[in-house]
C-alpha positions in Angstrom: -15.2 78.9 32.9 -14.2 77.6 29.6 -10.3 77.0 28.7 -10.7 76.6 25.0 -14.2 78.5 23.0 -15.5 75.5 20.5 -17.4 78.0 18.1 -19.0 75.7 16.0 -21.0 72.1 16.8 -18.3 69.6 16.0 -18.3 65.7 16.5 -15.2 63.6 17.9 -13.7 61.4 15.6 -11.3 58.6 17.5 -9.1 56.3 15.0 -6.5 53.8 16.7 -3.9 51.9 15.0 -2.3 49.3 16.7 1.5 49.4 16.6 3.6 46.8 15.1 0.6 44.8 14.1 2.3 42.5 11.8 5.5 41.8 14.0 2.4 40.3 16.1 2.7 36.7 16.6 -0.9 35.8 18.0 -2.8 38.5 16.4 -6.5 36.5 16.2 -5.7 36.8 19.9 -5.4 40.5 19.6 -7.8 41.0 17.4 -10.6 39.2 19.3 -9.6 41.1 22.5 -9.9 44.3 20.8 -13.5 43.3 20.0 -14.2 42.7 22.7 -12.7 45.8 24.8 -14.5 47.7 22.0 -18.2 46.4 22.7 -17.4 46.9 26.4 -16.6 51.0 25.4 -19.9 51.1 23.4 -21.5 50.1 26.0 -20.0 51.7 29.0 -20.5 55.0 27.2 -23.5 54.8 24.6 -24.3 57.8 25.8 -21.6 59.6 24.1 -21.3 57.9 21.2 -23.0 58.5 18.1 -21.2 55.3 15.8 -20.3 52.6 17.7 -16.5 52.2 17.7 -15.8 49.6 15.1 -12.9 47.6 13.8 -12.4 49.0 9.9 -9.1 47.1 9.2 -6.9 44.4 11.0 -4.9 46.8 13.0 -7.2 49.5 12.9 -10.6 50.8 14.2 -12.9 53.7 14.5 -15.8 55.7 16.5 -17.3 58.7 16.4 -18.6 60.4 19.6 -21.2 63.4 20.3 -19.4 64.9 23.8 -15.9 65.0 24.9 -16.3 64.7 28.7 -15.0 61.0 28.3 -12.6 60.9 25.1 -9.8 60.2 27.9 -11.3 57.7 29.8 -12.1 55.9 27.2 -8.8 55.8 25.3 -7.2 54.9 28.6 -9.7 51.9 28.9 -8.5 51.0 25.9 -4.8 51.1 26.5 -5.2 49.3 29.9 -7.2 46.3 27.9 -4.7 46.2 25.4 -1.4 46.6 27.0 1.3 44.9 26.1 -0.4 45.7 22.8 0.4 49.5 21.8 -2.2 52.0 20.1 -1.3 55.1 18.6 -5.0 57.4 18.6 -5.6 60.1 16.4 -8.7 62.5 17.7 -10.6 64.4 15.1 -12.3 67.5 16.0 -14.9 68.4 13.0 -17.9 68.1 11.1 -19.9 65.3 9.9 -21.4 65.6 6.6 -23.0 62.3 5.2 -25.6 60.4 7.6 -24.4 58.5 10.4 -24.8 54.8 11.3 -25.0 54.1 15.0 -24.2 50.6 14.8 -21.0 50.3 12.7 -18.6 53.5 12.7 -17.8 52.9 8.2 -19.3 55.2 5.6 -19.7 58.2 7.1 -17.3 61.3 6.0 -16.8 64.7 7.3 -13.4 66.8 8.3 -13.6 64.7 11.7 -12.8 61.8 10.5 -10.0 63.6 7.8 -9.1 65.8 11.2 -8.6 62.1 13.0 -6.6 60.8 9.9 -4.1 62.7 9.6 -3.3 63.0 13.6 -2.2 59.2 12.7 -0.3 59.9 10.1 1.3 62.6 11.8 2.4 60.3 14.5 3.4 57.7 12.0 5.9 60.4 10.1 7.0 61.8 13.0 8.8 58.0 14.9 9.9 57.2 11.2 11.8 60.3 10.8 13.0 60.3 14.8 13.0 56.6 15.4 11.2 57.6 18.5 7.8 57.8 20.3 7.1 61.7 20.8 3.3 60.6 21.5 0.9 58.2 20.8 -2.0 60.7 21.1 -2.5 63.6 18.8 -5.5 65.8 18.5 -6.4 67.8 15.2 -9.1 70.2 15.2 -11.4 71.7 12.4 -10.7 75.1 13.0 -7.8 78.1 13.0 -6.4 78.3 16.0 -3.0 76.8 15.7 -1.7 77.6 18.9 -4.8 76.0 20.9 -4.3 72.4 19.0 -0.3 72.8 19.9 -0.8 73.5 23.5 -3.0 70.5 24.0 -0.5 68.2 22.0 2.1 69.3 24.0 0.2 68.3 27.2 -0.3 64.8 25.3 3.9 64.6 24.4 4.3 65.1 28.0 1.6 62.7 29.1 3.5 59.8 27.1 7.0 60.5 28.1 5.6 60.1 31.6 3.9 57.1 30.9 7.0 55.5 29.0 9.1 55.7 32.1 7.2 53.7 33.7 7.7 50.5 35.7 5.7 47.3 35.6 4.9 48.3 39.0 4.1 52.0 39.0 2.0 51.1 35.8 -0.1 48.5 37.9 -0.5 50.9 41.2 -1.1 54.4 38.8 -3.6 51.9 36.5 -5.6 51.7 39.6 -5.7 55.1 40.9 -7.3 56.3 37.2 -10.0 54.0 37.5 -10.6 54.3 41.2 -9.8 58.1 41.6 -9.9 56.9 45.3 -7.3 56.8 48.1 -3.8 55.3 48.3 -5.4 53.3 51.4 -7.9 51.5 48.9 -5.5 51.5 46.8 -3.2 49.3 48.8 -5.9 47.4 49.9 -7.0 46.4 46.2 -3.4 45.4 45.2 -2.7 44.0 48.8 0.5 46.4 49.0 1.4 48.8 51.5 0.2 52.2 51.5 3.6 53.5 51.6 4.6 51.2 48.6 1.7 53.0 46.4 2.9 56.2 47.5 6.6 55.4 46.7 5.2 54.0 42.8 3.0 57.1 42.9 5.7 59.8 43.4 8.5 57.5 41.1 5.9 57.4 38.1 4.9 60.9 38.7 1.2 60.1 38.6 0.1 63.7 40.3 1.3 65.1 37.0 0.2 62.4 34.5 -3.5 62.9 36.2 -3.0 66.5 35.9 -2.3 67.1 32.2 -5.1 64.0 31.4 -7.3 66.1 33.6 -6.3 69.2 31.6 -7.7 67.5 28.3 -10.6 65.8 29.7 -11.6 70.0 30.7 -10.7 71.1 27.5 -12.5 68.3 25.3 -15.7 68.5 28.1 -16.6 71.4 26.3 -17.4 70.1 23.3 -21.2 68.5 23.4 -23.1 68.5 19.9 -26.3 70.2 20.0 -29.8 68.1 19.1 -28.5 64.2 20.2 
């Protein structure tokens, strides 16, 4: 059963920003480990992707996928690589009018990449104007229904303020369920911890509802699969 209707043939458009960039003291170092942690994404999912994610400025980069199955995993892959390093990611949800290069994500221009734009300048105006992090996801969509695009940037709000409260701890134990999705047992075992001790990160990090509202998305953006890849 679907939760949202997608009644066109849209792309995904991911842009990330990295936070703070110039208050960054090694930032080749950055740089070259976001390259990296890029070609491992265009890789690990080539199947999804029809411009291979790309680094367009200094702090910035960009890809463009055909299916949305993974948009979560990947950003999370992403975050994970990169932490301490913060990235704000703007998804765009739209069309694709010029051609499309599948080895560098520049050139090509279509209401997914506008869509994907101005989800990061949303977040930028909105922790100017708060001083605060509300979210570093946002999702914008090519189409009219309003209350769809807020209910699933709610869900991303929420996912953030979970994730900010956050030990270093619960962060390393909760890391390793996502990418596992296995027991606490192996969990324990992996990070040589008791199983108790993941379930006592688990419950303080309230991972059961992270996982839930990133599962929520992944469902919702699953959906979405262009026709004639």
């Amino acid at each position: 059963m679907y939760f949202f209707f997608f009644n066109f043939n849209p792309y995904i458009a991911i842009i990330g920003d990295i936070k703070n960039s110039k208050k960054i003291i090694n930032r080749k170092e950055v740089q070259d480990k976001l390259k990296k942690a890029l070609d491992e994404v265009n890789t690990q999912y080539s199947s999804d992707i029809s411009s291979n994610f790309t680094i367009t400025l200094g702090d910035e980069f960009q890809g463009l996928l055909n299916k949305g199955e993974n948009v979560m995993n990947i950003i999370l892959k992403l975050e994970k690589v990169m932490y301490p390093v913060i990235i704000r990611f703007g998804i765009g949800i739209g069309e694709i009018t010029t051609d499309i290069n599948r080895e560098i994500s520049i050139g090509a221009d279509g209401s997914a990449y506008y869509k994907a734009r101005d989800a990061i300048n949303y977040l930028k105006e909105v922790e100017k104007k708060r001083k605060a992090v509300v979210s570093d996801y946002r999702i914008e969509i090519d189409w009219k229904n309003k209350i769809g695009t807020d209910l699933l940037n709610t869900v991303l709000s929420l996912a953030t303020a979970i994730k900010y409260s956050w030990t270093d701890r619960e962060r390393m134990v909760i890391w390793d369920m996502i990418e596992n999705r296995d027991s606490q047992t192996n969990t324990a075992m992996r990070l040589n911890i008791s199983q108790p001790a993941v379930q006592k990160f688990l419950s303080g990090g309230k991972y059961y509802s992270y996982q839930s509202a990133l599962d929520t998305i992944a469902h919702t953006l699953s959906e979405i699969r262009r026709e004639n890849v």
